[in-house]
N, C-alpha and C positions, 0 to 999 in steps of 0.2 A: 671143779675145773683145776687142774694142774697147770703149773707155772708155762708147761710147753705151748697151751693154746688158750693163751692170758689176753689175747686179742688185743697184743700192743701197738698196731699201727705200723709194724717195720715194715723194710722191704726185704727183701731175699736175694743172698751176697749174688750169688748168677747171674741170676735175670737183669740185678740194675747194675751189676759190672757190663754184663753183655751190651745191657743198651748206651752207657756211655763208647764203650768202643766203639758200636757201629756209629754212632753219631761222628766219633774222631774220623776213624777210616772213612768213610763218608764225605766228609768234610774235607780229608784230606786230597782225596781222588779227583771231588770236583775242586777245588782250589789250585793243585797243582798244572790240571791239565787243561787251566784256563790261564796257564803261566803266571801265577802269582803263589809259586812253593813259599818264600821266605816268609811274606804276607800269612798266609796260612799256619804254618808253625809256628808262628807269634801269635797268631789267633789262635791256636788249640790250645796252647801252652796257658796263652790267659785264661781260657773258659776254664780250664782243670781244676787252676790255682781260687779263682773263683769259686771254684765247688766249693774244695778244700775248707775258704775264707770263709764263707757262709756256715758251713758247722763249727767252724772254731769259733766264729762270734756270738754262735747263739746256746753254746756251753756257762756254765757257772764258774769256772776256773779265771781269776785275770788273766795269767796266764795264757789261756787258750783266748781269751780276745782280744789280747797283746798281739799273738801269733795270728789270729784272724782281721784284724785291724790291719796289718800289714801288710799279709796275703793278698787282702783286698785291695789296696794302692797297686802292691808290685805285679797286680792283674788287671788293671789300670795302663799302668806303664806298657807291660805288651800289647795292650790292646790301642794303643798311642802310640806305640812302634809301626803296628801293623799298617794302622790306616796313613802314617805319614812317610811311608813308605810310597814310590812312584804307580800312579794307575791313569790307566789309559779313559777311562769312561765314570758315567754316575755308574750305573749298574755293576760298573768291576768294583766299586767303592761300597755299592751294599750289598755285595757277596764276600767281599772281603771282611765286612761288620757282623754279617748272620754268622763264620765262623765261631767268634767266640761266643754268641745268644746260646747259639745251639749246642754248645760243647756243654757251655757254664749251666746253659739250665739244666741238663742233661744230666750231670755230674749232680747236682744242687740236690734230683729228686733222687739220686741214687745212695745219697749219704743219708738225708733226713728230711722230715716233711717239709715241701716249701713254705708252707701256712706258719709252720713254728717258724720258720729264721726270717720272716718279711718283715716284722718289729726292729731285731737286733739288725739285719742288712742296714735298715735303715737310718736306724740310729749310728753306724758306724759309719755308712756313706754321709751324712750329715755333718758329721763330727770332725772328719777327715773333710770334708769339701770344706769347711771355716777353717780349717789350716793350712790347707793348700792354697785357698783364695788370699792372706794373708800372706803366706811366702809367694805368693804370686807379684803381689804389691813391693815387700821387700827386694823379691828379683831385681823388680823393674826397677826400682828405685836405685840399687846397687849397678843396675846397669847401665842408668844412663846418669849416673851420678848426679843426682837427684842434693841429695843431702851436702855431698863436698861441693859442689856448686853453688847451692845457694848459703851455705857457710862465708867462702871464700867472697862470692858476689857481694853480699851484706858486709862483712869484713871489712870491704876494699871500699864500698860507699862509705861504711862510718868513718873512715880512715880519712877520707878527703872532706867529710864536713871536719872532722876534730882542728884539720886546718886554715881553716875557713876562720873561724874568731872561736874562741877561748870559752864564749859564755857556752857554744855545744858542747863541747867538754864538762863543763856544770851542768849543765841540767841533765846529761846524762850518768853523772855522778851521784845524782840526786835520783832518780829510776834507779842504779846498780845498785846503791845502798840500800832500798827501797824492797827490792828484788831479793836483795841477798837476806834481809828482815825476816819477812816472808817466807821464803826457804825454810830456812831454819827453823823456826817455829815447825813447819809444817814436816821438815826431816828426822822432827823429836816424835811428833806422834804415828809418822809411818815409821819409826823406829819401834815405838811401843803395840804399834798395829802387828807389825810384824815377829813380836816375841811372843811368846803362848804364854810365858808366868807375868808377863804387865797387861795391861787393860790401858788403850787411848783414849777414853775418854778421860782420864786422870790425868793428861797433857793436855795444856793450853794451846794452841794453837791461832798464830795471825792471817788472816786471809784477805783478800781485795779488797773485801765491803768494811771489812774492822779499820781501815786505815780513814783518820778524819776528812770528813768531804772538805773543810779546810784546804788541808795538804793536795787536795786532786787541783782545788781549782787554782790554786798556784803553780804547780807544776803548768795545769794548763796555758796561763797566764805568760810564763817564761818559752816554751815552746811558740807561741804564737808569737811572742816577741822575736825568736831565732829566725821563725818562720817570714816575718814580714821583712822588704829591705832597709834595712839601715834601723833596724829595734834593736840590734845587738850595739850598738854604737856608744849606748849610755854605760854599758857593763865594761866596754876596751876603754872609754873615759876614765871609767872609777880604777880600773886598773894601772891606767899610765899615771894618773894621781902617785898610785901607791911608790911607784918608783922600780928600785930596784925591787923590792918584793911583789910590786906588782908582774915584775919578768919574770921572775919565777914562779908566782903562782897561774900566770898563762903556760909556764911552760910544764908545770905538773897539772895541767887540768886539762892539757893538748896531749899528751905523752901517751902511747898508745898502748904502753906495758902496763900503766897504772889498770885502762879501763879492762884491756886483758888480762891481768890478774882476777881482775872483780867477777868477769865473766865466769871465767873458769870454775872459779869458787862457786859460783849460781852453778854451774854445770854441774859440781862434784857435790851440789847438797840437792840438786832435784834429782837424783838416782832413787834415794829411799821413797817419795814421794812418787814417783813412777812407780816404783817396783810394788809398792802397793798397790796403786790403780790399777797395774795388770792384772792383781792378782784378785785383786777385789770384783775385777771385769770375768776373768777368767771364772770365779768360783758362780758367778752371774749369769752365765753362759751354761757352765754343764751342771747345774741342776744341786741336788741335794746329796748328790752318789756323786762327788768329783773321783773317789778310783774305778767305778765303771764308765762313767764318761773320759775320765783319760785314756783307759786303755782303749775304748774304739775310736781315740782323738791318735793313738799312738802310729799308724800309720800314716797321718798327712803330716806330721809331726815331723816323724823321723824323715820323709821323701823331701818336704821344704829343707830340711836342715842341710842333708848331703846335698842336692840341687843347688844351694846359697854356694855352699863351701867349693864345691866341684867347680860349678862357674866362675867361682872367683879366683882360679888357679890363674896366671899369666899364660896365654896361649892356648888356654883349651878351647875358645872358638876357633881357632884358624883348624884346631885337629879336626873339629867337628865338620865344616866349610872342606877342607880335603878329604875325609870320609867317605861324605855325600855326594860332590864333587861339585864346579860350580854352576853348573844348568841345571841342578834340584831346585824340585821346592821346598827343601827345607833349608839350603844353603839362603835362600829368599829369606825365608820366615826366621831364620838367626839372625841374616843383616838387619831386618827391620826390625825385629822385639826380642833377639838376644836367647841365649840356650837355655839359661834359665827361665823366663819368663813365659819364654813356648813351649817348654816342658810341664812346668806345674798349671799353667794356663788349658791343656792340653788334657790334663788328668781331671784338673776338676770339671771341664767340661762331661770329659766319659762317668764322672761319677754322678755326675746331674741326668745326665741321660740313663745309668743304669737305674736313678732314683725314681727316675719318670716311666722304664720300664716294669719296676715294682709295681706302682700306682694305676699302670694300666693289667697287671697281672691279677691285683685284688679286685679290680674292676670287671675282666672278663671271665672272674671266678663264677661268676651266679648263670653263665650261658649253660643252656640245655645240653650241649653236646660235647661241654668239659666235665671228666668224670672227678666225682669229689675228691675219692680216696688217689689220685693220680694226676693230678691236674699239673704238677710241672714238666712229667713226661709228653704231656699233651702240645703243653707250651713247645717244649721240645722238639717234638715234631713239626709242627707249623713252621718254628727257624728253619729248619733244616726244609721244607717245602719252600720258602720265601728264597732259601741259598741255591735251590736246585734254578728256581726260576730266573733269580737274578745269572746264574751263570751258566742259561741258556744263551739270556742276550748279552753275556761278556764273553762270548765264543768258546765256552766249554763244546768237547765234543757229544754228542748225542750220549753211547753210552753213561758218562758221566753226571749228565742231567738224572739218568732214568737212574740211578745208583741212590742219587739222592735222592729220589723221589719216593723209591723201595724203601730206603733207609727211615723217610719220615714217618713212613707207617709202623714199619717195623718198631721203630722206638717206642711208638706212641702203644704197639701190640705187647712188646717183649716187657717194655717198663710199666703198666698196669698188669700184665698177669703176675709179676712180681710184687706189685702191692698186694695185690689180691691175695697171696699166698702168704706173702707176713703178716697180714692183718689176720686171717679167717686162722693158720696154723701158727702163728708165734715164732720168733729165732730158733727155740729150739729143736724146731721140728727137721726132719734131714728131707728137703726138698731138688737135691741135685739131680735126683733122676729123670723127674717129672717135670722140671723145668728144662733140663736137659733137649729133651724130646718135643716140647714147645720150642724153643731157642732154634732149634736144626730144622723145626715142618716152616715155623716164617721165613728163615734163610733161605731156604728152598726155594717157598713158593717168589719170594722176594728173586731170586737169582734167577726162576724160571720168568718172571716179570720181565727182567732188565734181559735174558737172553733174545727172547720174542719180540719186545722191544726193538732191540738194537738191529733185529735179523729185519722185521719191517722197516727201520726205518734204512738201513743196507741197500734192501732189494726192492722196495716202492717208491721211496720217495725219489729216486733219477727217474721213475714213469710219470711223476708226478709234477716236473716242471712245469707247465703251464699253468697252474694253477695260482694265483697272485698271493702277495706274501699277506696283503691283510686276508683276504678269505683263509690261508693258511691258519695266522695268527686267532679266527674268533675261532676255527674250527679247536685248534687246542684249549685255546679258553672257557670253549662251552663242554669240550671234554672234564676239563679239570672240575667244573662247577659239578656236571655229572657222578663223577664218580665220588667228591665230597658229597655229594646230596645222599648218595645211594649207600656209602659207608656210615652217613647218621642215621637216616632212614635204618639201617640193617642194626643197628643198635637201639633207636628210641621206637621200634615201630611195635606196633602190637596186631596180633592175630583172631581179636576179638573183633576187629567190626570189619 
């Protein structure tokens, strides 16, 4: 057997070109002429990029799931555009969503087997949803100032006990020193944590439980003293004793710079100590392979970072708010949770759903009437059936519907005869012809469909008014069931009995 009919599984550049375009075009005819063009071309655009992300991730290059890692978010993001974008009904809402299904799976089986890249998709939507869900928190936190608030808040209370009596000032001098002990110690070994030529266990380190229970239950002791009234009374006694040194050392034990120095210091020696526990968390999180989990991490990675930064510009919500204009819903969902927060909030939502998509994809692999070697063209079809139906009832015009509905077989025809011919002949076989003349007898019969079609429904359905809209609505319905029955029947049936 020569290399040309090696039975590798491919598909055939034609065929599975032909069938992502019909799915675009498809997609696009009924989308626009249900008056939702911009909706639509955010949704093709994402299904594309989609494809695209799905082979790049499930290549061996970092590189290429760097580049598919990213792809995947920024096909996210259109797909986040689209839907938050204005629609009049539910049904304009999931004809607007089956765009990108039907594009992306469409593309997905035209690049490479779906079965190879549902592992890597996954693991890249995963990976990417924990960084997004994290810059989501961050957002929100930057956005409703979260951190300088309760800084400032805290700040402003200690500030008003330090004047209150003197002994608050001590005991919380006795915590800072305590605090800043601590640290240190603990800033030596995430020092040594974090050099490759030292080893941390070779540093000592002080931590809460090393400090003698002695020392706690004193501290205790004194707190409860601040805390009861008139306990701190015996301590401004022993002070006014002292005299003039006792005024002064109320007034360096009240002094607000003293204990702000001390904090600072705690602040600037818990860095190293963080920076390890991220890291320690981080390498805990992606596994034993931290540069193939980072690179399908590098997508949610890189969208949280621009999103933080972008947001944090002065005035880029008011740009976004005029944009939109203000009777949107999105002008709503910035004033309430802010541009960053609805953005990445927004993506990892479509990524949990793409995830939950997969899930039910390896699930409805083992049906009788999905074909092994083709099954994401199959998938394929079906979105583009579900987009025809949904923008039946979001006032697509008839022709439009019946485009889609030609389309979804066609794909489901045009992208299996394409597997069939790279798997059975190999890439290097020269199949342009013969798939040629496939490609043009489905267009056909599909065009002669949607002609007949549209001519009936033209020239009957104004005879046809009396007829009530539900008896209308089973009649189609038990049409549709029919001709799915009779299209699986016509492949699973046999002539034996």
């Amino acid at each position: 057997m020569t290399d040309a009919y090696s039975f590798d599984g491919s598909r055939t550049t034609l065929g599975a070109r032909t069938a992502v375009a019909i799915a675009a075009v498809a997609t696009a005819v009924l989308g626009v002429s249900a008056g939702y063009a911009l909706q639509t071309a955010l949704g093709i655009v994402g299904g594309l990029a989609f494809g695209v992300a799905a082979r790049d991730v499930s290549e061996d290059a970092l590189r290429s799931r760097v580049r598919g890692s990213t792809l995947l978010v920024v096909a996210s993001v259109f797909v986040v555009l689209a839907l938050a974008l204005q629609k009049r009904t539910f049904t304009d809402a999931l004809l607007v969503a089956t765009v990108p299904a039907a594009v992306g799976v469409t593309t997905v089986s035209a690049l490479v087997d779906p079965d190879e890249v549902v592992g890597p998709v996954f693991a890249a939507l995963s990976r990417s949803f924990v960084a997004t869900l994290v810059g989501t928190f961050v957002a929100a936190a930057l956005y409703a100032n979260v951190v300088g608030s309760a800084i400032g808040g805290s700040w402003g209370v200690f500030a008003v006990l330090l004047g209150v009596t003197p002994m608050v000032g001590f005991v919380a001098l006795q915590f800072e020193f305590l605090l800043v002990g601590v640290l240190a110690t603990k800033a030596g070994r995430a020092a040594a944590e974090l050099d490759p030529e030292r080893s941390a266990s070779d540093v000592d380190a002080m931590g809460v439980r090393d400090v003698p229970t002695s020392v706690w239950l004193l501290l205790g002791v004194q707190v409860l003293l601040v805390a009861l009234p008139g306990g701190a009374a015996l301590f401004d006694f022993v002070l006014a004793l002292a005299g003039p040194v006792g005024v002064i050392a109320a007034v360096v034990l009240s002094s607000v710079y003293l204990h702000g120095a001390l904090l600072v210091l705690a602040a600037v020696l818990a860095t190293l100590p963080i920076a390890a526990f991220v890291r320690r968390s981080v390498v805990s999180v992606l596994g034993n392979r931290p540069p193939k989990s980072l690179a399908f991490a590098t997508g949610g990675v890189a969208l949280s970072t621009v999103v933080v930064v972008v947001t944090s510009i002065p005035g880029f919500e008011a740009l976004v708010r005029w944009l939109a204009g203000e009777e949107s819903v999105v002008t709503g969902v910035v004033d309430a949770y802010g541009v960053g927060p609805s953005v990445l909030a927004g993506v990892s939502g479509v990524l949990v759903v793409v995830g939950g998509c997969l899930f039910f994809y390896v699930a409805a692999f083992g049906l009788p009437f999905v074909p092994e070697h083709a099954s994401g063209f199959v998938f394929g079809g079906a979105s583009l059936f579900v987009a025809g139906v949904a923008g039946a009832f979001a006032g697509a015009p008839a022709p439009a519907v019946f485009v889609a509905m030609a389309a979804s077989l066609a794909v489901w025809d045009v992208g299996e005869y394409s597997v069939t011919l790279g798997t059975e002949l190999g890439r290097a076989a020269s199949t342009q012809t013969i798939e040629a003349v496939h490609v043009l007898a489905t267009l056909a019969v599909g065009a002669l469909a949607v002609v007949v079609a549209s001519l009936a429904t033209h020239f009957f359905v104004p005879l046809m008014t009396g007829v009530s809209e539900g008896r209308a609505l089973t009649a189609l319905g038990l049409l549709s069931v029919a001709l799915v029955a009779f299209a699986c029947l016509a492949r699973t049936g046999s002539t034996d009995a």
